[in-house]
C-alpha positions, 0 to 999 in steps of 0.5 A: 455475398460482400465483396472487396473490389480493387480497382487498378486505374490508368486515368487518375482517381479523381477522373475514375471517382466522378465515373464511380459516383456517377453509376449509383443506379445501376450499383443499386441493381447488383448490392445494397448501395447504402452499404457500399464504401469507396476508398482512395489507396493513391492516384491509381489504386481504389478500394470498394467494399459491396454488400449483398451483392448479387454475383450474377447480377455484377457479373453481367453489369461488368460484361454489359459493353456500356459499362466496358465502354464507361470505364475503358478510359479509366479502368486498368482491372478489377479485382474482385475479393470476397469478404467474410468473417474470420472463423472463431 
């Protein structure tokens, strides 16, 4: 499944983005990291785009305490979006 996740930030994004580029090993766990994007909506908005995602896998990433505990300082939610082609 490809998902779109916006990330509501309390830190600043440039604190939230060195937290992001610092966690590829376990993104590659969950989704074909090669695919995934990141963007910069403004100082307390990202968007990620995720392929392949194994929604199992997030989940249980997103719940695991270390990840709670690394993105508590910066992270308000995530709100996570599924992507899929527009029927023809």
């Amino acid at each position: 499944m490809d998902i779109n996740v916006v990330v509501k930030i309390k830190s600043s994004y440039t604190a939230w983005r060195e937290i992001f580029d610092g966690d590829t090993e376990n993104r590659k766990k969950i989704c074909a990291e090669s695919k995934t994007t990141c963007g910069h909506v403004d100082d307390k908005t990202a968007i990620i785009n995720l392929y392949d995602v194994d929604m199992e896998a997030m989940g249980a990433m997103m719940s695991d305490p270390e990840f709670e505990e690394l993105t508590k300082e910066h992270v308000v939610e995530h709100i996570v979006n599924i992507l899929a082609p527009l029927p023809r």
